[in-house]
C-alpha positions in Angstrom: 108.4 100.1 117.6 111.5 99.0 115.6 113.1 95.6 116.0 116.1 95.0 114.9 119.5 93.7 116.1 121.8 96.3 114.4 122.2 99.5 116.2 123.3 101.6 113.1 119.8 100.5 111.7 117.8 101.4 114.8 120.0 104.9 114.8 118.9 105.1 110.9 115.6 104.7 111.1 115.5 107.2 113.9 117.6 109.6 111.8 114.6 109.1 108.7 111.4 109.6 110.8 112.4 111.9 113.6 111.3 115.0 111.7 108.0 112.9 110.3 105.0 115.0 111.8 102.7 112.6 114.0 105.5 109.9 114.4 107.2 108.6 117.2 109.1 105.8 118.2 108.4 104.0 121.4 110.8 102.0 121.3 114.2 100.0 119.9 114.6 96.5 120.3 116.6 93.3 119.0 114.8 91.0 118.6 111.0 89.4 118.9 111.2 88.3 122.5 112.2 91.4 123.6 109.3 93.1 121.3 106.7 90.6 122.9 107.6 91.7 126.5 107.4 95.6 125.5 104.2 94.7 124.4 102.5 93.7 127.2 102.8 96.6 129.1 102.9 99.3 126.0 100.4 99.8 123.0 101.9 100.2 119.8 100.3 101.1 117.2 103.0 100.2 114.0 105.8 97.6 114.1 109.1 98.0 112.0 110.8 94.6 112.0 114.1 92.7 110.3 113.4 88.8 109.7 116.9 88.1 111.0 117.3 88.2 114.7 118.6 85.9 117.0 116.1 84.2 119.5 112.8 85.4 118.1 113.1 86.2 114.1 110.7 88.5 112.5 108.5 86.1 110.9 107.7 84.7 114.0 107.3 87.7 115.8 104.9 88.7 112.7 102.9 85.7 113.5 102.4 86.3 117.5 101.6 90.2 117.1 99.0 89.1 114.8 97.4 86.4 117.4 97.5 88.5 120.0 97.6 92.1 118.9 95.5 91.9 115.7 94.9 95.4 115.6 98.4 96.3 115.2 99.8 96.9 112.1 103.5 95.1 111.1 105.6 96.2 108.6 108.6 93.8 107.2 111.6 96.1 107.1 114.7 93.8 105.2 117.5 92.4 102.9 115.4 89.8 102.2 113.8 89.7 98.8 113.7 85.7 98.1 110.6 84.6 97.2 109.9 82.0 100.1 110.5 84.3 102.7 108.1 86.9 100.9 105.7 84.3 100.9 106.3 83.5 104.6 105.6 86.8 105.3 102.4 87.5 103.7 101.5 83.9 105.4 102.6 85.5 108.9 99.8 88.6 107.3 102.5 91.6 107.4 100.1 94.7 106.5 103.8 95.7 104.4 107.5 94.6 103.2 110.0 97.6 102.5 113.5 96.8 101.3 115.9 97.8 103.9 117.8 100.0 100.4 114.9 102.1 100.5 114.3 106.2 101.4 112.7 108.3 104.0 109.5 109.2 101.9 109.1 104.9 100.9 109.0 104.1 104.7 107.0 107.2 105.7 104.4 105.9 103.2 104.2 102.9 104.8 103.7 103.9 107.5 101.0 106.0 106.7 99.2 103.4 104.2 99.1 100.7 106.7 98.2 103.0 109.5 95.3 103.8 107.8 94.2 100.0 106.8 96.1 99.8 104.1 98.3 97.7 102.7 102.3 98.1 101.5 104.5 96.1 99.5 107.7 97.3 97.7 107.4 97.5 94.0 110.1 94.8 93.7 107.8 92.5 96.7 104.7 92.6 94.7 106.9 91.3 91.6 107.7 88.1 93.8 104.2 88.0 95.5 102.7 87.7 91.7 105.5 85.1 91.2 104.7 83.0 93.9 100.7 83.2 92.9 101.2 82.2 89.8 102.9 78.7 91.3 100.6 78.8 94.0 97.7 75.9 93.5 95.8 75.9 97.2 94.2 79.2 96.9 90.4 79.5 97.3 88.4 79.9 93.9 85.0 79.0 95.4 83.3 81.7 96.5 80.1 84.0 96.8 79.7 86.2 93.6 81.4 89.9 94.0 79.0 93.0 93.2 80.3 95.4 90.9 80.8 98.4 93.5 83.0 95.3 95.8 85.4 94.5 92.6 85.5 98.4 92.3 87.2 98.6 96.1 88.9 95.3 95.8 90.7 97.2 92.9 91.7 100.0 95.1 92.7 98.3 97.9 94.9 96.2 95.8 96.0 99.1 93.9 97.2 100.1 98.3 94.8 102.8 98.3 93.3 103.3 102.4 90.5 103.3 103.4 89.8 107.2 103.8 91.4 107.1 99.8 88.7 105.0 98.7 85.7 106.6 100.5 87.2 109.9 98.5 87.9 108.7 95.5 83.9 107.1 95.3 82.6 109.5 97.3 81.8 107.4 100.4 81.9 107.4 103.7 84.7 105.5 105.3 82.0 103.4 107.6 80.6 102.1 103.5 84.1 101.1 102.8 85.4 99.7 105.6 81.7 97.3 105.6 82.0 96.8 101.9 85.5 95.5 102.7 84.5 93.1 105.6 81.4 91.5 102.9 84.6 90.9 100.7 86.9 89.6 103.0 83.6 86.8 104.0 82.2 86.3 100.5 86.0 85.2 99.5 86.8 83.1 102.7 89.8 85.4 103.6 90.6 87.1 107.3 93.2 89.1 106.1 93.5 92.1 103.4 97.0 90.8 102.6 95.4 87.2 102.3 92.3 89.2 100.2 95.1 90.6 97.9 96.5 87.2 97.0 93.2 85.6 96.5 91.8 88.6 94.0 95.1 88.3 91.5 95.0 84.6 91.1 91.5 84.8 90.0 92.1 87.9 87.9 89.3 89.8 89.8 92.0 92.7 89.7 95.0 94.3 87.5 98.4 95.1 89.4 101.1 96.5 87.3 103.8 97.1 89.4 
């Protein structure tokens, strides 16, 4: 589902994924209210959504799709590249943020990565997120001691690597990762892989060079 109050970016996005194998948009809409209502009578599995939209903004809508549709995956789709509203945003838990300059095969690989359980952030978002951790002083050092093979995934999934990725590239099965993942997520007191991501660079647990 897109959402978004400009019709020539609903018609763009259309125009960039309509030849996409295994894609398919379910529906247009502009702005969060009208996303909400979709929502509770259609199951969607990927949301494309501008912050700026009049009645229900995208950071909000963010926010309520993660209360009540946890499973479903939101991607940021914007102008926006301050560094307060990044941070909003991975406070809402986005799974991704895409600037709105970018091309067909960026946003397909969004789509894919967070479809998958991944994660996505724009090379120039993950500048501002490591900005932002730097000044940030209220996130959680205290926690249970990380096993070697739990740094190794934390490493890939920082480094956006899916789940299926990661059980390939250590030859695992997906089941190992995705538990390994949920003893990290506890042992580091986070509910979120975006919140997980945050937490492993300001303890330098992990290297990100965007």
């Amino acid at each position: 589902m897109v959402a978004d109050d400009h019709q020539v970016v609903q018609d763009g996005i259309k125009l960039l994924l309509r030849k996409v194998a295994h894609f398919e948009i379910v529906a247009t809409v502009n702005n969060g209210e009208e996303a909400l209502a979709f929502l509770q009578n259609h199951t969607v599995d990927v949301l494309l959504t501008d912050i700026s939209m009049p009645k229900m903004d995208g950071l909000t809508l963010t926010k309520q799709v993660k209360e009540h549709y946890p499973d479903m995956k939101v991607i940021i789709l914007s102008m926006h590249n301050e560094t307060s509203i990044v941070q909003d945003a991975i406070s809402a838990e986005a799974d991704g943020y895409v600037l709105k300059n970018t091309g067909r095969k960026e946003l397909e690989e969004a789509i894919v990565k967070v479809s998958d359980g991944g994660i996505y952030y724009s090379a120039e978002i993950v500048k501002i997120i490591m900005k932002g951790i730097q000044q940030d002083k209220k996130i959680e050092t205290n926690t249970k001691p990380l096993s070697d093979r739990e740094i190794e995934i934390l490493q890939l999934v920082c480094d956006e690597l899916t789940t299926n990725e990661i059980a390939d590239k250590l030859f695992l099965s997906p089941k190992t990762v995705e538990t390994h993942r949920k003893n990290i997520l506890k042992k580091t007191n986070n509910k979120s892989i975006v919140g997980l991501i945050k937490f492993a660079i300001a303890n330098q647990l992990v290297d990100l060079n965007p």
